[in-house]
N, C-alpha and C positions, 0 to 999 in steps of 0.2 A: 382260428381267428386271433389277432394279437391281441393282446389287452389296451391298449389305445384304443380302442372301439368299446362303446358305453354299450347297457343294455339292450336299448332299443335297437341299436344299429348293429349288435350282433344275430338279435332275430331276426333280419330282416336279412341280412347274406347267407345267413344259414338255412334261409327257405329251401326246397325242395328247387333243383336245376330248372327243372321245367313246368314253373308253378306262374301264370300270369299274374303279377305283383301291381300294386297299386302302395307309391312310397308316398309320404305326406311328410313333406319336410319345410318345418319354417325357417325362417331368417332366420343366418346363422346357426345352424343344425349338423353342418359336416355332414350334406349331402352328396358331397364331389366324392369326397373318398371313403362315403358307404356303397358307394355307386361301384367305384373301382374295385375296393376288396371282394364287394360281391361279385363281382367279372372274377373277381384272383379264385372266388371259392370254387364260382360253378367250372372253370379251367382243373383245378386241381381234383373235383368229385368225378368229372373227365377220365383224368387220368388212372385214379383209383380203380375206375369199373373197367377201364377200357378201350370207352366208346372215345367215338371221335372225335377230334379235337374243335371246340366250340366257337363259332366266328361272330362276333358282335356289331350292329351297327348301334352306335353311340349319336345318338338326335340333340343337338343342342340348339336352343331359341335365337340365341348372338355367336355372331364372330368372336367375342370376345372370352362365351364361355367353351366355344369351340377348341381354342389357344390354350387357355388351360387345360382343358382334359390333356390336348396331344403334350404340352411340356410335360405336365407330370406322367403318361405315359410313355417317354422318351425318358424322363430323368430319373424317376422315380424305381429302385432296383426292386422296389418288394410290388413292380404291376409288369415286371420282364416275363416273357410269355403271355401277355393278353393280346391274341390279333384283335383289331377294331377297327371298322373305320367310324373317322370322327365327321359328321356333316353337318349343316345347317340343313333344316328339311328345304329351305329352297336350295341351295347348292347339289345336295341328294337329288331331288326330282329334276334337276338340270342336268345334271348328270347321264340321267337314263332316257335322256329323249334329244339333246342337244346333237347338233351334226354342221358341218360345214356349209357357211350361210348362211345361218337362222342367224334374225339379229333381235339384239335384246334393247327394247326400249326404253331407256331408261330416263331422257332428255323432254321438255315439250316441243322442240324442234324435230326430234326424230319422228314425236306422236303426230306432230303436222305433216311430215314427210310421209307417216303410214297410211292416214286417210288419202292427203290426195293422192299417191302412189298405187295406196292399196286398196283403200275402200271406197274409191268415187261411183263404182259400178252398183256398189250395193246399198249408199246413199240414196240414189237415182231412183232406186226402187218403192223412196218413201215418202211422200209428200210435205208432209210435216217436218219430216227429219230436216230433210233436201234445204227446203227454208226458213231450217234453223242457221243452217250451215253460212247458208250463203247469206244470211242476216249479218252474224257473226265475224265473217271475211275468214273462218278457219283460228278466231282467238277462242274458242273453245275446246279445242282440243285435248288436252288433257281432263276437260270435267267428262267430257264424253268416253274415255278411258277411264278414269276410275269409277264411273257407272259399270261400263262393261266387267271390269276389272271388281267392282260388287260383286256381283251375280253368281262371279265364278267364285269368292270368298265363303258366301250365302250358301253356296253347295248346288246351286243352280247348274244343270247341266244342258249342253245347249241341240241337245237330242230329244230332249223331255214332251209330250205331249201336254197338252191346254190341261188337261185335267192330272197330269205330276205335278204340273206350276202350282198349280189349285192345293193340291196333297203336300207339297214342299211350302206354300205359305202357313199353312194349318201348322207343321212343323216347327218354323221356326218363330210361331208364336210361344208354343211348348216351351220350347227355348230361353223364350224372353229379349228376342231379335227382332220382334218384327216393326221396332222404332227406327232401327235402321234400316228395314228395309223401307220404310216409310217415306223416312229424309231423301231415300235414295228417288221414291216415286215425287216429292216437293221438287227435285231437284230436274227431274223428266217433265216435270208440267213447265218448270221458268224457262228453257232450256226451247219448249214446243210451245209457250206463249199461251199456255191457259191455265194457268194460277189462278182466275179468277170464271172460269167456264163452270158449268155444271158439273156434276157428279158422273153422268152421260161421257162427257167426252174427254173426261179424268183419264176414264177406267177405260175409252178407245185408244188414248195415249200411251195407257201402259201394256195395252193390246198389241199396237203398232212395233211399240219399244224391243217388246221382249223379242219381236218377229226379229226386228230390225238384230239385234242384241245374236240371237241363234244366226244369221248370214254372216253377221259379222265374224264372229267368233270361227266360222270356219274359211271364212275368207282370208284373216290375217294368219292363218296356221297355211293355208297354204299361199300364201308370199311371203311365208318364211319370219313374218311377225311376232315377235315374243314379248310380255309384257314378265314382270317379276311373280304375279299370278300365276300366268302358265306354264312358270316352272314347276307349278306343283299340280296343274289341273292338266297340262296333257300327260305327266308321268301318273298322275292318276286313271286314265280312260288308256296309259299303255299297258297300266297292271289289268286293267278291267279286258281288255282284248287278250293278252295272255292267258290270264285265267278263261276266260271263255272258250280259247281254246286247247285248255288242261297242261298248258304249259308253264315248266316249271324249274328255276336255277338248279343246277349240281354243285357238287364239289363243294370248292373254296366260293365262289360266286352267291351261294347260299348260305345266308345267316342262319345262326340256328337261335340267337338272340335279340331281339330290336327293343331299346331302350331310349326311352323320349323325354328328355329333361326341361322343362317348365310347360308340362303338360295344361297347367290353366289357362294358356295363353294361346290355345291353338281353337281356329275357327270350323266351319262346316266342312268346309275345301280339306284341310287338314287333315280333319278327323278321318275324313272318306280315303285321304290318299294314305293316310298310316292302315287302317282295315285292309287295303287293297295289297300293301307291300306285306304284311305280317302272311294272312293269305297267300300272298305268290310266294313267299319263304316258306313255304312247308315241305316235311318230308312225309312219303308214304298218308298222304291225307291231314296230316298233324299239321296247325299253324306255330310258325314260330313264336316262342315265349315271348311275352310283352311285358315291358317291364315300363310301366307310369310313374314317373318322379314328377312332383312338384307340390301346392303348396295353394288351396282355394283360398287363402287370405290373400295372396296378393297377386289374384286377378285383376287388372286391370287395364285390359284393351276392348272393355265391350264396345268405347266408339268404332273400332275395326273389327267387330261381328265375334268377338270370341265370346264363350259361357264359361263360367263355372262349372254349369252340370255337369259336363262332360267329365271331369274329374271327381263327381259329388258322386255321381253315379255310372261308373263305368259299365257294371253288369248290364244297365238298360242300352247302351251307345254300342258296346262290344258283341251282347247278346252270348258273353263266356263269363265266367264267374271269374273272380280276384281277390287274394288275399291282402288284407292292408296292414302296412306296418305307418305306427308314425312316430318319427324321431322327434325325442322329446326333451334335450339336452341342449342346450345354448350355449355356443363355446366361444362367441363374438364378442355377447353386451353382458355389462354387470348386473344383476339382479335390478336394479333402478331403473334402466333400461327395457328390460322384458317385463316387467309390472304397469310402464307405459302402456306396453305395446298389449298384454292382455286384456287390461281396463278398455281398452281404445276398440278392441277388434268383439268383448262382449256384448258391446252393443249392435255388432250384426247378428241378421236372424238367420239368411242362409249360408251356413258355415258349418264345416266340422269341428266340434270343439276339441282343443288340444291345452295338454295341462304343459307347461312348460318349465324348464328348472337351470337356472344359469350357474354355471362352472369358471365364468371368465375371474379371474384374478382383479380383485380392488373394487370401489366405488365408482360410479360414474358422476362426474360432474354434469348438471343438467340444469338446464338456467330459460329464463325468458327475457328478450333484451327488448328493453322498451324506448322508442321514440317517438316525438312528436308530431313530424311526420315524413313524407319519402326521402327527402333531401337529407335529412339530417338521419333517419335510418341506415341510408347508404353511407354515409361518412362513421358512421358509430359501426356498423358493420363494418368498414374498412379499415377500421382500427386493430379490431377483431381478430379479423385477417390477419394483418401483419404479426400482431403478437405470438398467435397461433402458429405463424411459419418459424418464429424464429425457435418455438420453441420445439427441445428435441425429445419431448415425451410423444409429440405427435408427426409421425412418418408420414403421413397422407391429410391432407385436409381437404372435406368437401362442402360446395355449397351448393347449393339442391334445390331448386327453385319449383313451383307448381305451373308453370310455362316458363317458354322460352324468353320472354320479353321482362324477365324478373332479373334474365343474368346481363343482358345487354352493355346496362351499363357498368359491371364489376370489370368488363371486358377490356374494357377505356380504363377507368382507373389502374387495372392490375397492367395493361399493356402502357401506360404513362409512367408507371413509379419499377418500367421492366421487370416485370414478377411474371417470372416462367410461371405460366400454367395450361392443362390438357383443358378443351372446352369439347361435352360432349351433348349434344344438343339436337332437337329435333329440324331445327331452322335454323341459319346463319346469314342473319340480315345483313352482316357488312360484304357479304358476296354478291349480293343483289343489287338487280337496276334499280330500284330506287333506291338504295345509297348513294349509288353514283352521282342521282339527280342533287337529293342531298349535300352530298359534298361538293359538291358543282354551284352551289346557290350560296355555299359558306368560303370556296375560295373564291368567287365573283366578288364575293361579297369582301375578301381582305385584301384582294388585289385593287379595289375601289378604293379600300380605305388607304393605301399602301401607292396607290398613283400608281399601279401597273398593270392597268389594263388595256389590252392591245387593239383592242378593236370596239368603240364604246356603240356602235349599232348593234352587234353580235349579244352582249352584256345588257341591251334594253329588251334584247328580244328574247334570250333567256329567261330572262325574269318574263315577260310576257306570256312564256309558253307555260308557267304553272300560276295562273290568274286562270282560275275557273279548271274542274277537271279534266277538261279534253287540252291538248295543246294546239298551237293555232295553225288553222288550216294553211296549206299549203300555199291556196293564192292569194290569202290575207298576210300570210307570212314575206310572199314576195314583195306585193303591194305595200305592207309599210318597211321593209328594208328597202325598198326603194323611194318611198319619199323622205326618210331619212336621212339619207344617204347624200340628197342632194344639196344640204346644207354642209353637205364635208366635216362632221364634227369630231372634233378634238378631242371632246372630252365626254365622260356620259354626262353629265349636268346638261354638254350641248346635245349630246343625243335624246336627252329627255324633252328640252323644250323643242325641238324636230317632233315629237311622239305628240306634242301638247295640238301642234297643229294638224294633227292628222286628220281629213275633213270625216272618215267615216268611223261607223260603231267599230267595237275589237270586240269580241264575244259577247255581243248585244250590252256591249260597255261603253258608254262616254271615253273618249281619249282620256277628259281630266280625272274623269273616275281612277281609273289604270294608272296616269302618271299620278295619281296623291299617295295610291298604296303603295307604288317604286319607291317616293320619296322619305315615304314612312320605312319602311327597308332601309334606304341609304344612309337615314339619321341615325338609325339605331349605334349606341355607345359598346356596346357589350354583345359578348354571343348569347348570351339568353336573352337578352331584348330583340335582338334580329332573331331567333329561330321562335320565339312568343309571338312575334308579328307572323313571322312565316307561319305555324300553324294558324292565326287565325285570317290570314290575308289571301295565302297562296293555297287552292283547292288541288292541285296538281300530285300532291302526294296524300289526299285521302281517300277512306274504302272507296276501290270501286270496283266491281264484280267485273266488269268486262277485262281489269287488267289483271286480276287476282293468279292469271296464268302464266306471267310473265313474271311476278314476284308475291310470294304469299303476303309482303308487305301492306300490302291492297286489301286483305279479306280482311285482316285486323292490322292495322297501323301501329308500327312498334316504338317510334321519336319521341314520344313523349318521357319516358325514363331518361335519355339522353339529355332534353332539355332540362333537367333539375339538375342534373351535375355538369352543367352549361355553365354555370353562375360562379365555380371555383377555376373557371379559366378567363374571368371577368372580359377585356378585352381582346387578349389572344386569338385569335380565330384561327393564327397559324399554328398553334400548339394542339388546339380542339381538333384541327383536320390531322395534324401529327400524328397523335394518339390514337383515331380513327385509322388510319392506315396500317397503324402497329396491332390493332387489334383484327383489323382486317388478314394481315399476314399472319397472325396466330393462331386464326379459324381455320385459315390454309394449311397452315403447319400439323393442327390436332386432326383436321380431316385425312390428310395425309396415312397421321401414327395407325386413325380408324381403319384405312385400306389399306393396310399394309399386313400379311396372314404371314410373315415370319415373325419365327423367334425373338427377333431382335427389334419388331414393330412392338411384339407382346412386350418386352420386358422397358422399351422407351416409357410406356406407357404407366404399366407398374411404380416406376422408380419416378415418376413425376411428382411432386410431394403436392401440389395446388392442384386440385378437379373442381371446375364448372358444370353441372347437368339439372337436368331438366328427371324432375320425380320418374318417369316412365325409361326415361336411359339409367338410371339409380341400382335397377334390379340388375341384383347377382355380383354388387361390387359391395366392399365393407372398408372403411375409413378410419384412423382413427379418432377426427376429431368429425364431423359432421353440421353446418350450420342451413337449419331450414329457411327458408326467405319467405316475407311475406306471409304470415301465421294471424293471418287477418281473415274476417270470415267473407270476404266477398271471394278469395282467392282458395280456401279451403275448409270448405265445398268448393268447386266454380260455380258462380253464380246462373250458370246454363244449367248442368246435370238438373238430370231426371232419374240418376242412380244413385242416392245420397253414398249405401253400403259402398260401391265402387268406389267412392270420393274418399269413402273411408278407408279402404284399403291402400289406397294409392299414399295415405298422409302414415299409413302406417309401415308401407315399403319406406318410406323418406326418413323415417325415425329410426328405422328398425337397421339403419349403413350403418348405426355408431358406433365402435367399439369402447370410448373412452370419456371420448364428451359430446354432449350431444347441447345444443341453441337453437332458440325456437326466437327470430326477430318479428318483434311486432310494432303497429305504428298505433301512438294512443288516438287518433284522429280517428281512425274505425273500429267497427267492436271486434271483439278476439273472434279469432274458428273454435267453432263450437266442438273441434274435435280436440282440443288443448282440455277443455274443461273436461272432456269425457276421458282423456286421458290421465288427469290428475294433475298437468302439469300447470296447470294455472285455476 
């Protein structure tokens, strides 16, 4: 082993070839390339004895750490002779079950396409379901898929007898799941329209469901329906048929290694289909060596079904024993930094404790930047920024939000003042229909002030269609474009007093009611004053569950960070929709560098020096300069969780990118996260 490898990380490649390992590796630890040298050792112990030459499959959680491994396994001369493949566990179980025709759905128009295509036969068969459906007109769609697309996370399989269900709920109370399995049952009662029924016809509902849930599931497998799930739940039930009947890879086709990196992060589904593949990887009855990398502090996807436990205690999940190593060396953040991050993470109870000791070179500067409140946070933040880009001690800078609706608006300012930057995020509002609507209400709105609008009936009726949250029916829409109409007006002011005489109600509204709040629109001097009326005027772009499908905009409404940095483009509206477009094309351009698995998407991406993310996209990247957003306690904790420790780990993934400087922005208008104080740093 070379001497660049610390203690810890040489006992850990020096384990025994065929020894199932359990690696515990925290932020910034030089897990990547204890991973690989261990590949380099157990290859060359190989050789020494003999035996055959050793084939690895390398499990990686993102695309992104997937690109890494294979660059450094390509570039890298001291990892030449490592065969491996590199996959995503869903890319992996897609792999081994995929075939010409099978379609991946990935779109809610495609998931619309599947039901009525695929599943109207087996709808039919449900009463309840049936007139959900047809309540709904098919805008459910996708809630109806990620139910399904639960179940199969949950480890539910859809073979299972009444009394597995029964023994699988017990289970993943165990767990410490069964919250979400719960949500998922809240979610089956609004959906079948007894939210408020008894206890009785709760539990007939999730009776019916689950029936409903097992047809289904075999139904869309055979018309060829694939959801992102089934890449890993039918290569799971392909290893379960193999095995059943004693069949088994040879050769090259047979790992003799399977190594799974950010093992905290994997769910029931997961869990079952990695057992199933180690299993079918055996020679002469032996299962292949497993090797568990990752890191129970920063667990963070229990809202999508994953535990902890499953790395806390492998011996009970695997039912084989494991030897653990934990790398204890930080080669990221400077002592300052890792003293955060242990203050912060000793307050959880279930954890592995791990003693930590940092190597990085210098001091970290760490600071807390204080404002009065949003408006002036984001401008005091974007000062920040800029200083931060120009200077050249820092090659990368990130800002790190605890949701998506924290970076919104850096998006607009950094796309206004053209400042390259990667935006990597779990939602991207400016690609969505209601932006559209949005932007569509603010250029009516400067083309009004601007005298170029071309059609002033079209311009009344717009704004008409977002007064109240449904848009106007169809024959009330005809109906007053046609008495409008007949006064031939010029101008909207004429089309307005056309709207004034209109003899009937507009959604159980006075005409003059509807033309006072136009007018109140039309006045407005400034784009924050029109988009401050538009939220409190126009109901058309707030939550509403029935649209939540068509744009997540709907479930939580993200414009209001927009509007506070509305107010530095005073009366521009054409600069505000500008900037809007430019940040619209940027989201397009990072999503892009995301889908792209060459080298040259990897390295776009790398050499980008400005990153936008959201805490949960954060893991497995390191920055040098790191700026946390929003370090307020309503936002960390979120003011939902029911997992404080999760809440904790996830602010300690967000801290723990920094390698150099690390900002924690807060606003003095609410009280601090209570995780700043436990961290020390406030």
């Amino acid at each position: 082993m070379p001497n660049i490898l610390n203690r810890s990380q040489k006992k850990f490649c020096n384990l025994p070839p065929n020894k199932n390992v359990r690696l515990l590796a925290p932020a910034g630890s030089g897990k990547t390339y204890s991973l690989l040298w261990r590949c380099k050792y157990i290859v060359e112990k190989a050789k020494e004895k003999g035996e055959p030459e050793p084939f690895f499959l390398l499990v990686s959680f993102t695309r992104a750490a997937k690109l890494e491994l294979e660059y450094r396994l390509k570039h890298d001369d001291d990892f030449a002779g490592i065969h491996a493949t590199v996959r995503t566990l869903n890319a992996w179980g897609w792999e081994q079950v995929k075939s010409p025709g099978k379609e991946l759905l990935t779109s809610v128009s495609q998931m619309r396409s599947a039901i009525n295509h695929g599943l109207f036969r087996v709808v039919e068969k449900y009463p309840r379901i049936s007139q959900s459906f047809e309540k709904t007109k098919g805008n459910t769609s996708k809630t109806w898929f990620d139910l399904i697309d639960l179940y199969k996370s949950l480890g539910f399989v859809h073979t299972m007898t009444k009394a597995e269900y029964k023994d699988h709920v017990k289970y993943l109370r165990e767990l410490g799941l069964i919250k979400i399995l719960e949500e998922g049952y809240k979610t089956i009662y609004n959906l079948l329209d007894v939210a408020n029924e008894d206890g009785k016809t709760k539990n007939e509902s999730i009776r019916e469901f689950f029936s409903f849930w097992k047809d289904a599931v075999e139904r869309l497998e055979a018309q060829n329906y694939f959801t992102l799930e089934d890449q890993k739940y039918w290569a799971m039930l392909y290893f379960k048929k193999q095995l059943a009947a004693s069949k088994a890879p040879q050769g090259i086709t047979r790992y003799t290694h399977i190594m799974i990196d950010e093992f905290q992060d994997i769910n029931p589904l997961d869990l079952e289909l990695i057992k199933c593949a180690v299993a079918y990887h055996s020679n002469k009855g032996k299962p292949a060596a497993l090797t568990l990398i990752g890191d129970d502090d920063q667990a963070i996807f229990g809202w999508r079904g994953t535990s902890p436990k499953f790395i806390l205690y492998p011996e009970v999940y695997f039912g084989a024993p494991f030897v653990t190593c934990v790398l204890d060396t930080n080669y990221r953040s400077p002592k300052g930094i890792v003293d955060l991050s242990s203050k912060l993470l000793s307050n959880n109870l279930e954890r592995e404790p791990k003693e930590m000791r940092s190597v990085a070179k210098g001091r970290a500067t760490i600071k807390v930047l204080h404002s009065k409140g949003q408006d002036t946070s984001i401008e005091t933040t974007m000062k920040l920024v800029r200083k931060l880009v120009k200077d050249e001690r820092y090659q990368q800078v990130a800002l790190v939000g605890r949701r998506h609706v924290s970076l919104f608006p850096y998006q607009v300012l950094m796309s206004a003042e053209e400042m390259p930057y990667y935006v990597n995020a779990d939602i991207d509002i400016y690609a969505g229909e209601a932006m559209k609507d949005y932007v569509a209400l603010l250029q009516l709105k400067a083309d009004i002030k601007n005298d170029k609008v071309g059609d002033p009936v079209e311009a009344i009726l717009t704004i008409c269609d977002k007064i109240g949250k449904r848009g106007l029916a169809k024959n009330d829409r005809r109906d007053l474009e046609v008495h409008m109409r007949r006064v031939r007006p010029t101008s909207v002011g004429d089309a307005l007093k056309a709207l004034k005489t209109y003899p009937d109600l507009i959604k159980n509204k006075s005409t003059g009611a509807i033309a006072a709040t136009i007018e109140q629109l039309l006045r407005a001097k400034t784009v924050y004053q029109f988009l401050d009326l538009e939220e409190k005027s126009l109901r058309g772009l707030d939550k509403d569950y029935q649209k939540k499908e068509i744009d997540t905009h709907y479930k939580e409404p993200q414009f209001s960070r927009l509007k506070e940095i509305s107010k530095k483009y005073k009366n521009d509206f054409e600069a505000f929709i500008r900037d809007i477009e430019r940040a619209r094309i940027a989201g397009e351009r990072s999503r892009e560098k995301s889908n792209d698995d060459s080298e040259k998407g990897y390295k776009d991406i790398v050499n980008t020096k400005l990153h936008l993310m959201t805490a949960t996209r954060a893991k497995g990247h390191e920055f040098d300069a790191v700026i946390v957003l929003d370090a307020d306690e309503d936002e960390w904790p979120s003011r939902q969780t029911e997992d404080i420790e999760e809440e904790r780990r996830l602010f300690y993934v967000a801290l723990s990118r920094a390698k150099k400087y690390l900002c924690f922005v807060r606003t003095n208008d609410k009280a601090a996260s209570p995780f700043l104080k436990e961290a020390g740093a406030e």
